[in-house]
N, C-alpha and C positions, 0 to 999 in steps of 0.2 A: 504494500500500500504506500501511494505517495507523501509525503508530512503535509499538512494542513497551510500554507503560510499565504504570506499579503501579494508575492508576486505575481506577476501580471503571465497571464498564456498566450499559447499565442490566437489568432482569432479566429471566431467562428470562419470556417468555411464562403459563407454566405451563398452557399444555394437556397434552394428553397427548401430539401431536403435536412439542410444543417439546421435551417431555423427550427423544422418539426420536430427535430431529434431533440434541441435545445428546450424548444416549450414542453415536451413530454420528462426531460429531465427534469425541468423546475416543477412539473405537476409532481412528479416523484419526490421533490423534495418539500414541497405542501406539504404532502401525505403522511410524510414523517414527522415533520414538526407539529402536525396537528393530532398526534397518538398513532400513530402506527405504526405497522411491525419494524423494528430496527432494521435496516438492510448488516447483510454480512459488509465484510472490511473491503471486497474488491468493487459491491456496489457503490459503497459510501466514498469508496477514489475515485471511481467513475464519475460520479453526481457531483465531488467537488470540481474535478476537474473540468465537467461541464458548466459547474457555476464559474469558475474562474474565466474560463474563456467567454462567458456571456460579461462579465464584469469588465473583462477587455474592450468588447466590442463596445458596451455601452459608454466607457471612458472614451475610446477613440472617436465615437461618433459624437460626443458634446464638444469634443475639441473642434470635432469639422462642422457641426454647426453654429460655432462660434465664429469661426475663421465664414459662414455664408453670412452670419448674422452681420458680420464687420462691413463683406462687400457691401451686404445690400443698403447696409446706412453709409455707406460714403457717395455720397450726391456725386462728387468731382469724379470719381472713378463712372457711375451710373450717367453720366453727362456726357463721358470721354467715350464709350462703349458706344452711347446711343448715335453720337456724333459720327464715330465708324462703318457701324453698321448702315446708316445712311448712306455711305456712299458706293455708286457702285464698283464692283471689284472685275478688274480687266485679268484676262487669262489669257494667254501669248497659246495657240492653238496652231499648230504646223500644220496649215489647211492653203491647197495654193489658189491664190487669186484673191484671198479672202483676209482683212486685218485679224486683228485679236480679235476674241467674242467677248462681251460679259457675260456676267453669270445669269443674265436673262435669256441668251441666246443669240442678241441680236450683235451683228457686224459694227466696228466704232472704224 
């Protein structure tokens, strides 16, 4: 059996599969907290190590949405983006007879 400790595992998978596995582990460990049959020492490694790695994932994902929180309040960045995207983007296309296209399609 693993030691029990604070560090970090590494992250869920993130399929879709990882996440059922994950929610069906944390239902398992409900179960136990709430009176249930003690699991033997290789369950109770399992389930931690399934809560660790969900506590990673959840650590990592407040960081990344801290880091969208940021984007999305900085107007100047929100301004500069809006301001880019506005314009249209020329793509040099080795077409003969024909200039560059944009990305509309049409000849410049």
């Amino acid at each position: 059996m693993n030691p029990i400790s604070s560090k970090d595992r590494p992250l869920l998978d993130g399929s879709a599969e990882g996440f059922r596995r994950s929610a069906g582990d944390l239902g398992e460990v409900i179960a136990i907290l709430s009176g249930g049959v003690r699991p033997d020492d290789w369950t109770r490694s399992r389930l931690a190590q399934s809560l660790r790695q969900l506590q990673t994932f959840l650590i990592a994902e407040a960081h990344e949405q801290e880091g969208r929180k940021a984007v999305s309040e900085d107007a100047a960045l929100r301004a500069a983006v809006a301001t880019m995207m506005a314009r249209p983007v020329s793509v040099a296309m080795p077409v003969s007879g024909m200039g560059p296209i944009t990305e509309v399609g049409h000849a410049v």
